[in-house]
C-alpha positions in Angstrom: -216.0 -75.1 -74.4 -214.3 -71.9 -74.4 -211.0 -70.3 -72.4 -213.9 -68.0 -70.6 -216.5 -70.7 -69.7 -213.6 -72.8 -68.2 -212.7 -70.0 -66.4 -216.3 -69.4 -64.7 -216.4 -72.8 -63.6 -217.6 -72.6 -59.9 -215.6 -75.5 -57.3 -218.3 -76.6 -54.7 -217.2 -75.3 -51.5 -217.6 -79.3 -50.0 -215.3 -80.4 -52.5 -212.3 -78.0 -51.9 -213.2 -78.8 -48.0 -212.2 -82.6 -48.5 -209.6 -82.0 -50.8 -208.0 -79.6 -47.9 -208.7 -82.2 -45.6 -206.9 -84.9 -47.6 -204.1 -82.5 -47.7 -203.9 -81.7 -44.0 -204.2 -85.2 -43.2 -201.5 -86.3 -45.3 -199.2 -83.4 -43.6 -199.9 -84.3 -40.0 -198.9 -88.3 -41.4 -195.8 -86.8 -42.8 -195.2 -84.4 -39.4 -195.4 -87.4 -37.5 -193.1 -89.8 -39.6 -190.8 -86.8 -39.5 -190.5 -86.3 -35.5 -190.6 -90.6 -35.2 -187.9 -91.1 -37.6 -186.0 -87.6 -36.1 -186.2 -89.2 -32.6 -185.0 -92.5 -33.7 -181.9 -90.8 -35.4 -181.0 -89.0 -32.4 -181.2 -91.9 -30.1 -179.2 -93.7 -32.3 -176.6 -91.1 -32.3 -176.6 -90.8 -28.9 -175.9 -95.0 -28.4 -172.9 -94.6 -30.8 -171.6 -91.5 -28.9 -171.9 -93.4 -25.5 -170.1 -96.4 -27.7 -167.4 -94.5 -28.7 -166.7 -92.3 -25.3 -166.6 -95.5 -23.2 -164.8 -97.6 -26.0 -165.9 -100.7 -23.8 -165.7 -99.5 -20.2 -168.6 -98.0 -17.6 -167.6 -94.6 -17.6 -166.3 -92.1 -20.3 -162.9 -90.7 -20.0 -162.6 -87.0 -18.5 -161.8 -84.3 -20.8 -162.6 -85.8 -24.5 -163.0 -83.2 -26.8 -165.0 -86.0 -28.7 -168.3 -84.1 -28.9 -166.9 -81.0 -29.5 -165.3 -82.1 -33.0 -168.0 -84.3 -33.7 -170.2 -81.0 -33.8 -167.5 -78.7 -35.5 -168.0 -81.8 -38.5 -171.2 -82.3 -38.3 -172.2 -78.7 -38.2 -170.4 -77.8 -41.4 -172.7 -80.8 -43.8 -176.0 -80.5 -41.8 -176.4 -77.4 -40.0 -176.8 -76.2 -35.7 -179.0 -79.6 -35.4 -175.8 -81.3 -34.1 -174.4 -78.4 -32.3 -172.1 -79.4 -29.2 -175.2 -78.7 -27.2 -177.3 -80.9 -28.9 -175.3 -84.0 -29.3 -175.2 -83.8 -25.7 -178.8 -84.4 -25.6 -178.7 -86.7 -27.9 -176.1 -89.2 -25.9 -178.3 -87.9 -22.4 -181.6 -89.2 -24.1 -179.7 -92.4 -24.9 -178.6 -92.9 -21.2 -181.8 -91.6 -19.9 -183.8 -94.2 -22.9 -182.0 -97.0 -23.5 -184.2 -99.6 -24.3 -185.3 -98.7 -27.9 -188.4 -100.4 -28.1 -189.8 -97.8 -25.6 -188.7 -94.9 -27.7 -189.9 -96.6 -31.1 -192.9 -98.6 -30.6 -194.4 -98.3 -27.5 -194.5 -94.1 -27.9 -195.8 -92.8 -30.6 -197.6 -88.6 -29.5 -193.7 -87.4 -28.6 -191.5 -84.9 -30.4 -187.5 -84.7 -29.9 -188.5 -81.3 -27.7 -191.3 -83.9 -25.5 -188.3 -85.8 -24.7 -185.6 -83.1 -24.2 -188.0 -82.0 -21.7 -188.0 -85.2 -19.8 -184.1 -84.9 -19.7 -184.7 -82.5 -17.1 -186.3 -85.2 -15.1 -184.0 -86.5 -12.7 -185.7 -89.6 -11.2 -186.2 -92.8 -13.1 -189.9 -93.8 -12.2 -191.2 -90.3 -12.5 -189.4 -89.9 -16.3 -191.2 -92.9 -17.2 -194.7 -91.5 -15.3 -194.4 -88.4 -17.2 -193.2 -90.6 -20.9 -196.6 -92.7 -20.4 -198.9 -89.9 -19.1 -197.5 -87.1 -21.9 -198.2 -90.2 -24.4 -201.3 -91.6 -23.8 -203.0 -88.0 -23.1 -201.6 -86.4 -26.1 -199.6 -83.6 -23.9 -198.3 -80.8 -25.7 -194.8 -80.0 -25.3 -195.9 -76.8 -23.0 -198.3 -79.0 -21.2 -195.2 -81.7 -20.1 -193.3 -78.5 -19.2 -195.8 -77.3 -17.1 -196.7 -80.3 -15.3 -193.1 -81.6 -14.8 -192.7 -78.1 -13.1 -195.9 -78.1 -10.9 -194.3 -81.5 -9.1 
């Protein structure tokens, strides 16, 4: 076989349409390990911010600049993610979340931006309305948004 025969080799069009859909599949896996494993971090920075603030007692002491030069370190080695802003999230959806297993295991459609959206919901029961309803119907981010503002 020559350079110019391998060169006019024709791909059928049904292979290259499963090979694409391995390919897509495999991304949408990774997206999704990605977000889980993202989410997980965050809540478990948030539990050792809420450790470290209280040091042992119910409320945080007023005035700590803790966050604040947590973020000017953290910022420096791994970039706006754990801006002052964000860590705040991050220890909110730990106070908002705390049992684990209902962030880990028991959700499995919801992104970091899913639950910084629920942050905004104030009461308990309906947080956890909107958690199962956004989960088991496969809401869109913009979808939660819309619906936690239509209520």
């Amino acid at each position: 076989m020559t350079q110019s025969d391998i060169t006019h080799i024709e791909v059928p069009n049904q292979f290259v349409s499963d090979i694409r859909t391995v390919i897509e599949s495999g991304l949408r896996l990774a997206y999704s390990d990605v977000s889980r494993i993202s989410t997980s971090v965050y809540w478990n920075i948030g539990k050792r911010i809420v450790e470290e603030e209280q040091q042992g007692s119910n409320r945080a002491k007023y005035g700590t600049e803790l966050l604040k030069r947590l973020s000017e370190n953290l910022i420096t080695d791994y970039g706006e993610a754990y801006s002052l802003r964000n860590l705040q999230y991050m220890r909110q959806f730990y106070m908002m979340f705390p049992d684990f297993e209902i962030v880990n295991t028991r959700v499995h459609n919801l992104s970091w931006s899913h639950y910084r959206m629920l942050l905004r919901v104030t009461d308990d029961n309906a947080r956890y309305w909107y958690l199962k309803e956004a989960d088991t119907q496969m809401w869109s981010v913009r979808t939660l948004s819309r619906n936690i503002g239509s209520q």
